[in-house]
N, C-alpha and C positions, 0 to 999 in steps of 0.2 A: 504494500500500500504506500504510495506518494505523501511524505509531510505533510502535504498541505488536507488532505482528505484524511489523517489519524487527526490533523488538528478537530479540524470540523467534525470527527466522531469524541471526541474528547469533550469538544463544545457541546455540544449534544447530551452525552450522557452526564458530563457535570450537572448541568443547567437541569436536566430530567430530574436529580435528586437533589437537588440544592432545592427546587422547585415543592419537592417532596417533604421535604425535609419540614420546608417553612411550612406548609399546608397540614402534614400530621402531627407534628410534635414528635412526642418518643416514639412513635407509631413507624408502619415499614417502612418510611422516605430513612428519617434520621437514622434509622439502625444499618440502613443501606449506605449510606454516606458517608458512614461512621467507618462501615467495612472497608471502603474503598480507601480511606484515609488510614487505615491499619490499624484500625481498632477507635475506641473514646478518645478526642482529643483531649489531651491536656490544656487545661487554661491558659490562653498563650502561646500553646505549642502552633509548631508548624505546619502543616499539610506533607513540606517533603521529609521525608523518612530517611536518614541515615541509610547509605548503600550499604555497609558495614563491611568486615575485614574478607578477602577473599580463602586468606588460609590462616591459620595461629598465628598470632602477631605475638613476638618478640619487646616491642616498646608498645606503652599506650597513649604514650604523649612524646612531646618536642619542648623543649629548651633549646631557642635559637639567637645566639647571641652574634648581631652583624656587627662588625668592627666598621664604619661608614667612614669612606677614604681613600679602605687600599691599604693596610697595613703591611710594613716593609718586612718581607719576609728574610732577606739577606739581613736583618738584624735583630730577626727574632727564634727564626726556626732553619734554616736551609744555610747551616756552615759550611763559609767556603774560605779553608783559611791558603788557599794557594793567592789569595786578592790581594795578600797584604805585600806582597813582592813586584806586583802587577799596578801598585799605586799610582794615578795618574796617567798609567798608557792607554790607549787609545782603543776601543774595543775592536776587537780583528773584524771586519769585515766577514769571514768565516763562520762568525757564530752570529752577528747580526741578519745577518741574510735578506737585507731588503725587509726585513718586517717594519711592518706599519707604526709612526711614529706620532704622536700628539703634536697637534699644532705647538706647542710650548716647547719642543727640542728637536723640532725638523729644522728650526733654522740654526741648530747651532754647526759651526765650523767643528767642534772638536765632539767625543764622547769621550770623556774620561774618567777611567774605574776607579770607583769610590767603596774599597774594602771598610765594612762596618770598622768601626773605632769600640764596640765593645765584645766583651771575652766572651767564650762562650768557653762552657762546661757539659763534660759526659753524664747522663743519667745510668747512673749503674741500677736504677731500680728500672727502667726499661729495657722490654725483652732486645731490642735491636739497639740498647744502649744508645740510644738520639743524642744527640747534643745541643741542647738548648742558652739562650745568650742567660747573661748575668744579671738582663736587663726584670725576667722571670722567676726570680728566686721561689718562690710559691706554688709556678705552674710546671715547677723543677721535684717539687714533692710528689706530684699526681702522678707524673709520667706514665706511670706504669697502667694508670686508666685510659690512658688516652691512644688513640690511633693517629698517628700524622701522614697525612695525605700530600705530598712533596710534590706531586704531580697535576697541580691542580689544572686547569688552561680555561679561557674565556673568547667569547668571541666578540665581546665588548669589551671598549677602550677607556670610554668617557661614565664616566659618575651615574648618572643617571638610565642609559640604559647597559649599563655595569650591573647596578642593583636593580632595577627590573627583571634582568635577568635573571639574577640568582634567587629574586622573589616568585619569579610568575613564570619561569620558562622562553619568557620570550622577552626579547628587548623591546618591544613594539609595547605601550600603554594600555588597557583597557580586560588582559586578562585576569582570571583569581589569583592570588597569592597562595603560596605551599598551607599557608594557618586555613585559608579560606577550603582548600580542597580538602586539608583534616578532619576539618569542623563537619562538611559537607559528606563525607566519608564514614566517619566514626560516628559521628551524635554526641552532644554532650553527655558527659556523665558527671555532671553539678546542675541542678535545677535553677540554684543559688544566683552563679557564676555566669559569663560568659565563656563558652569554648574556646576562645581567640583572643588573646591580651596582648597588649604591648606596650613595653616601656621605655623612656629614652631618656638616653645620660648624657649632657655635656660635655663634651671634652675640650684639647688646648689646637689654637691657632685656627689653621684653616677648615672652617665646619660646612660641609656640604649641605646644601635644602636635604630636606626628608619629607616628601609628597604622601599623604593621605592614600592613597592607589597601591602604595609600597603593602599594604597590608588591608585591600580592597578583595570583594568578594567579583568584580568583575562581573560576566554575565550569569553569575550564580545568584540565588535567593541573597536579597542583601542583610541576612539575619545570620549570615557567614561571617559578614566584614569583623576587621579586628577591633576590639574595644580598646583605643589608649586610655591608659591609665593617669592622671595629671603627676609632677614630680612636687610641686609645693600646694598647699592646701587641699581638698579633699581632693581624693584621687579619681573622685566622678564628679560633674557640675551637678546642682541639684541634690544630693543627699539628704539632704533634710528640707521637709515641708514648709511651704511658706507657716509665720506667724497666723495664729487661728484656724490652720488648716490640722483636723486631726486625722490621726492613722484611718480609720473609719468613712471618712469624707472622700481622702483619695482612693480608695475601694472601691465606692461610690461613682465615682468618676469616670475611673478606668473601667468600669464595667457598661457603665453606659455609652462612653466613647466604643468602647469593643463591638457593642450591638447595633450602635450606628456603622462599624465596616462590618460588619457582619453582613450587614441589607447591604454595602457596598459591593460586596464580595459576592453576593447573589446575582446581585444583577448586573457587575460588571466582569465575573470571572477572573480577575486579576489577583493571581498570586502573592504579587508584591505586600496585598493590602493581609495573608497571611504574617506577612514579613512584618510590619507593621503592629500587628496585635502582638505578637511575640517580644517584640523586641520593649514596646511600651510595659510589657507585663516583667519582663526581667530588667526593667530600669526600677521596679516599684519594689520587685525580692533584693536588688544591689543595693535598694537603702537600709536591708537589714546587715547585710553579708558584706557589704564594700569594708565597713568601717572598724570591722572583728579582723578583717586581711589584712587592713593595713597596719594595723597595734599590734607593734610591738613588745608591749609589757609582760608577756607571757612565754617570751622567750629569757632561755636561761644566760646568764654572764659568760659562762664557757664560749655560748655559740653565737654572740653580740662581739666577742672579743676574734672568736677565728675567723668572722669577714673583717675586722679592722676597723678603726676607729671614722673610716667615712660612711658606715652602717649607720650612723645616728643622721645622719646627715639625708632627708628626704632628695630624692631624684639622684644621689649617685650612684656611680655604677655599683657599689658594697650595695645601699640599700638594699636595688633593685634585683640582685643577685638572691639578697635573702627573700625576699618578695615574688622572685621567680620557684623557689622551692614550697611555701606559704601558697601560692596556687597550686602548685605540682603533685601535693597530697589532699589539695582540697576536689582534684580529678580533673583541673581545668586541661583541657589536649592541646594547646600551642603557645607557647609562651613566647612570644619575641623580647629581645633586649638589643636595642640600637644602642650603640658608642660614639658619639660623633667624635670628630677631629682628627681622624689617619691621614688627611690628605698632606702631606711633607714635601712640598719639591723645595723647598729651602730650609734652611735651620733644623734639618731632621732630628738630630742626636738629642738635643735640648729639646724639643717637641716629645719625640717618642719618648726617651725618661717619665715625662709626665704624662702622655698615657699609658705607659705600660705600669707605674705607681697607682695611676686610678683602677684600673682593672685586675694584675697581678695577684692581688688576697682575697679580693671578690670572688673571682672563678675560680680559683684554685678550692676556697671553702663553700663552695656551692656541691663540688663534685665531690669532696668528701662530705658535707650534710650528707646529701643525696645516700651515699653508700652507706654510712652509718645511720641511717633512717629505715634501708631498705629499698631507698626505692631507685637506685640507680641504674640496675638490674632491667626496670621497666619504664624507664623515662632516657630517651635517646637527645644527647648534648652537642650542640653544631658550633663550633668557634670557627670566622673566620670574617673576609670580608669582599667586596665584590671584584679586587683581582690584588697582583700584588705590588712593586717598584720595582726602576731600572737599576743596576748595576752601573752604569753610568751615573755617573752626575749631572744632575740639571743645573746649569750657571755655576758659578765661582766653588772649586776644591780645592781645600784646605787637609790637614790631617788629622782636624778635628772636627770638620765642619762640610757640609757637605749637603745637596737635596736629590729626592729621586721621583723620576715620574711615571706615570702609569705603566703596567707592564701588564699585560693579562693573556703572555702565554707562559708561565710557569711559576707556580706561586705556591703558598703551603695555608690548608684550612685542618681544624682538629676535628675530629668527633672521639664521643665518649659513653659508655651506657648503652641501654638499648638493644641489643644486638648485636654489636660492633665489637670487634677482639682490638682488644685493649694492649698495651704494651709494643704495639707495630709500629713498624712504617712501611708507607705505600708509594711506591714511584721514585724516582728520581730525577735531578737537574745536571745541565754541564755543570763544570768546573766555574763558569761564572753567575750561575742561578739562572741563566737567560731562557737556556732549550729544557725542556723535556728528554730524555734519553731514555728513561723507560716507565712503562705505562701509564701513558696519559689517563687522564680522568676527567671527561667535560662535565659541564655543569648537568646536562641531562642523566649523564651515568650516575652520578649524586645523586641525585635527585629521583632515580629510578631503584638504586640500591637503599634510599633513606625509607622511602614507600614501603619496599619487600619486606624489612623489619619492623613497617607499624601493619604488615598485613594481608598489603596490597601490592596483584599484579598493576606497574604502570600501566599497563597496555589496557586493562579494563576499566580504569577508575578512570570515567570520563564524565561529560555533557554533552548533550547535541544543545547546541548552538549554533541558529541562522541553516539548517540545512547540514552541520560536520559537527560528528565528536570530536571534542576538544580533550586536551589532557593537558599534565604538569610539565608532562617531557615532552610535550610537541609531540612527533614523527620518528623522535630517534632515542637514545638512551639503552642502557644493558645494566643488567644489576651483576656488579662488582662481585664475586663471591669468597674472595680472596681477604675482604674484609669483615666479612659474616662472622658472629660467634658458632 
């Protein structure tokens, strides 16, 4: 049968028991309607039904921490200490190879190699003994949880369809984000909560925009999109009721707004206005439940003290790290955590210091929380960010001083938990961090291998949209197996 004629039998048989519905009461319409929607709706609930997992899932949720920028991977994970001899010469044409250059150091006369200026050290508690910079002393304790992915590659250059990409699969605007397709996949499991949260931390110098879309449901039910979370005062607008307005009154409210889309939704068939009653109904449960999440008081001095003293400190990355674990057992399924300020094409060493100080104690005591809670086992951890820096220097090097600009064919992202064997490394670089030399990894194989562990074949967790199933991996993608537990 042609789109267009299931549409028109859909229109049809909705509208028959919608029709129904209103004309008997609990009578055959609604008990019919009721079927077709998978049983009693919930107050609020959706119409669409959770696809759910295709085979046993491994993880049930995501912890996704974007480093927004481009964090320099030659200075934080991808030791290359043959650079330090090589200071200031000229990158060989041989390993450049004509790849594509950002506007910012196509015009430059020279490329000259900017060997990081900080140490790096062996993790002997990692199975493949990594070597991690000095700049991570914390994320130097974990090691052994973590998998580094050395081989990362992108097919975006620029900032924004960089992180588009690595959100939605495609550099092109107007798809869902990975939290969106989660959400749309799994179904919540907090009635409370939002499925899809997201937080964003500050960081130093140059801060990239961060577009709303970044964590968009796209042409999904827009009861997908992600909920940010505010970083200074209540972390939802609205939490508390106006002056004279009591608990009781807005019940009141919301119910009679509901049965006003209710006749909407009858006679106009539109989804959306499901999307709508839902989301109004879990802003009215968030004024119970927002404000228990975000109190602190109930956590013990031990575990106030292992994320570090910017924990007390609303919107930073410490908070938000304990805040992503505070959702994590409360069963919320996608947690995003933005970073801003990796972007460094000047003054890097001074820059990074101070983000790798704001993030460094956070994440490293998120992923032990996580495992001494239990739940790391079942909550899958994404460090990373939308590609990585040049090996070259952008403008004026020094031997202390130095910038790097975008690079996104070979870069280093971590994952941790979840599924994921822990204590690896995956792939590798030349000798100057530039190529890939063994087994690339694009952003769709991520993203097709992150799926497999919450469940899902990529190839079937889709939507028709406009006439084409769409997905997370586009067209292409392979689930990695080499990093499976």
């Amino acid at each position: 049968m042609d789109p267009l004629s299931q549409h028109h039998l859909s229109l049809t048989r909705r509208r028959f028991f919608s029709r129904a519905a209103s004309g008997l009461g609990a009578g055959l319409g609604a008990l019919s309607l009721a079927s077709i929607l998978g049983g009693e709706r919930a107050r609020g609930a959706s119409s669409e039904l959770p696809v759910g997992p295709h085979f046993a899932p491994k993880a049930k949720r995501v912890i996704y921490m974007h480093m927004e920028g481009g964090p320099s991977h030659l200075d934080l994970y991808d030791y290359k200490p043959e650079l330090r001899r090589r200071f200031n010469q000229d990158l060989p044409d041989s390993i450049r190879k004509g790849q594509r250059l950002t506007t910012m150091t196509s015009g430059q006369a020279r490329f000259p190699i900017a060997p990081s200026v900080f140490r790096f050290s062996r993790c002997e508690n990692h199975t493949g003994g990594v070597w991690l910079s000095e700049l991570l002393p914390h994320t130097q304790q974990i090691a052994n949880e973590l998998c580094f992915l050395h081989s990362m590659e992108t097919e975006a250059i620029n900032h924004e369809p960089g992180i588009t990409f690595f959100q939605t699969g495609a550099q092109v605007a107007g798809r869902p984000s990975f939290g969106s397709w989660l959400s749309y996949g799994l179904g919540s499991a907090n009635a409370n909560l939002p499925t899809f949260a997201v937080m964003i931390s500050q960081g130093q110098g140059n801060m990239q925009a961060l577009a709303a879309r970044f964590w968009g449901s796209g042409f999904l039910p827009s009861e997908h999109q992600g909920c940010k979370l505010r970083s200074s005062g209540d972390p939802v607008l609205y939490l508390k009721d106006p002056p004279g307005v009591a608990r009781l009154d807005r019940r009141r409210m919301l119910d009679l707004v509901g049965a006003l889309d209710e006749i909407e939704r009858r006679e106009s068939l539109d989804d959306e206005i499901d999307a709508r009653i839902a989301q109004a109904e879990m802003a009215y449960r968030m004024q119970m439940s927002v404000p228990e999440l975000a109190d602190f008081s109930d956590e013990d001095e031990a575990t106030l003290e292992m994320y570090g003293p910017d924990v007390r400190k609303p919107g930073s990355f410490a908070a938000n790290c304990l805040l992503a674990r505070r959702l994590a057992e409360r069963g919320v399924r996608f947690i995003q955590l933005y970073m801003r300020g990796w972007d460094q094409h000047g003054g890097l060493p001074a820059e990074i210091k101070l983000q790798t100080q704001a993030v460094d104690q956070g994440q490293a005591a998120l992923i032990k929380d996580l495992r001494r809670r239990g739940l790391l086992d079942e909550t899958l951890v994404l460090w990373g960010g939308e590609f990585g820096r040049t090996v070259y220097s952008q403008g004026t090097l020094t031997e202390t001083n130095y910038g790097r600009d975008h690079h996104p064919r070979a870069f280093t992202v971590w994952a941790a938990g979840g599924g994921i064997r822990g204590g690896i490394s995956y792939g590798k670089t030349d000798d100057y961090g530039y190529n890939i030399v063994e087994n690339p990894l694009s952003v769709h194989d991520l993203h097709a291998t992150l799926l497999h562990v919450l469940g899902f074949d990529h190839e079937r967790l889709s939507y028709r949209h406009q006439g084409r199933d769409y997905r997370l991996t586009d067209t292409s993608g392979r689930v990695v197996r080499e990093l499976l537990a």
